[in-house]
N, C-alpha and C positions, 0 to 999 in steps of 0.2 A: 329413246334409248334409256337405260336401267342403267344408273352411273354405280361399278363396280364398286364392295366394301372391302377385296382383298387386297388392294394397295398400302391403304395403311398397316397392315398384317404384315407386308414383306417390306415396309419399311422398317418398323417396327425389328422385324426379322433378321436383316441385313444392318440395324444399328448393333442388335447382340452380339451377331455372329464378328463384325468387325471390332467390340469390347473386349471379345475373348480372346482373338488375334492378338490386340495390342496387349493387355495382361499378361498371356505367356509367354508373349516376347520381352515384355519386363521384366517378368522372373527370370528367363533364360538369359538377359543381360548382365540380372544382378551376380547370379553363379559365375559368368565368365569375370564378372569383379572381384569375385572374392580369391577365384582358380590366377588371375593377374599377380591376385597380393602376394598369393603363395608362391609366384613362380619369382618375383622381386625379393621376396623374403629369402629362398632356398638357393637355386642354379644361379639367378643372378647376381644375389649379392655375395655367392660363394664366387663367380667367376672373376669378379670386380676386385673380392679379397687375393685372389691368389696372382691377377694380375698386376695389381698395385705393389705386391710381395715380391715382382720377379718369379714368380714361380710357376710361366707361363705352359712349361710342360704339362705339369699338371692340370691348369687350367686346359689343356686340349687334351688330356685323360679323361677326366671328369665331366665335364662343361658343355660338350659339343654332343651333339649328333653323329649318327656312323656315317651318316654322307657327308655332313662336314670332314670328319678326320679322312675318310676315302676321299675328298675332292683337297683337300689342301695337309699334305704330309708331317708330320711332326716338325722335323726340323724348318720347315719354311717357315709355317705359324710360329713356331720360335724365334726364328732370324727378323720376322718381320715384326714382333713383338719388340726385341732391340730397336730395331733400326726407328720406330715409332716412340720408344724411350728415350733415346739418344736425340730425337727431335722436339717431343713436347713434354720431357720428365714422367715421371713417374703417376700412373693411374690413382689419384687421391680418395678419389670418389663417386657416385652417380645417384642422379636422382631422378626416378619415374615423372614422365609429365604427361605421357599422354599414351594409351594402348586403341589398336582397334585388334576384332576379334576377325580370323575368316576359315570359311569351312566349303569343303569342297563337297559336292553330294556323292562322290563314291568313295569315302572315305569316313571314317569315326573322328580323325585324329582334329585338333583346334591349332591354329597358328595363328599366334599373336606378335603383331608388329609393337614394340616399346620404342617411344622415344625418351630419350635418356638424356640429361645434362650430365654431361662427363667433366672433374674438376680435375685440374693439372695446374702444375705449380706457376707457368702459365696464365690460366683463365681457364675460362670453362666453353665447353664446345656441345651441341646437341648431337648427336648421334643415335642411330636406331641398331635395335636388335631384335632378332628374328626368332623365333622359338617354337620350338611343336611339341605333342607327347608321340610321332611317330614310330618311335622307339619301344615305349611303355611308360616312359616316365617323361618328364619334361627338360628339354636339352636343348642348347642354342645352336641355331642351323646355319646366322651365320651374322655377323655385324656390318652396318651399312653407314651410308652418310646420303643425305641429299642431294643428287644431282640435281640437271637440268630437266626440264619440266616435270619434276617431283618424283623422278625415278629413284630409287633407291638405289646406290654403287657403293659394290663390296669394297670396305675399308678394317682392315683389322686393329679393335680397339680395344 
């Protein structure tokens, strides 16, 4: 038997095709890093400022998503805004520690999970938040905290 020269060809083949794979998926990383900064830069460190400020109406004018403000009403995200001041003081501050990106395939829009170190007068606590551009622009859909076996439970923070 005639020992075949087209294997090396389709390895050869299947190392490129799998180079290019990995490349554009590190480029399409780096954009969701940069599209992260911007959304820490903008919605959430506006949301951060307006809730630290008490001025949490605003923050659920501004800050949310329309199925956030559809699924939780003004004055309750308000009431529950107090009632969360009233227990851990006043929103100081937050700081990005970790984002992952997820994408649905029938869909264009990006949602990104942030984990956030939240400072209160207190200490400081991790908390995530949730974010999409479903809308047009980019708007938090909803804040969470770490449950049991790493689910995330709605916490408004």
């Amino acid at each position: 038997m005639k020992a075949s020269s087209s294997g090396p060809l389709v390895l050869v083949l299947l190392l490129a095709a799998g180079a290019a794979v990995f490349f554009v998926a590190r480029r399409g990383m780096r954009a969701d890093l940069a599209l992260v900064r911007e959304v820490d830069r903008t919605v959430m460190a506006e949301y951060v400022r307006l809730v630290g400020e008490g001025k949490t109406a605003e923050a659920w004018e501004t800050c949310l998503t329309k199925s956030y403000r559809d699924e939780v009403p003004r004055e309750k995200f308000v009431a529950a805004h107090e009632k969360r001041r009233a227990e851990a003081g006043p929103l100081l501050g937050a700081k990005l520690l970790r984002h992952s990106v997820h994408r649905t395939l029938f869909s264009k829009s990006r949602t990104f999970h942030l984990l956030y170190e939240l400072s209160y007068p207190s200490g400081t606590q991790p908390q995530f938040a949730v974010v999409n551009d479903e809308d047009g622009s980019y708007r938090i859909e909803g804040t969470y905290h770490e449950g049991a076996s790493e689910t995330l439970d709605f916490l408004v923070w």
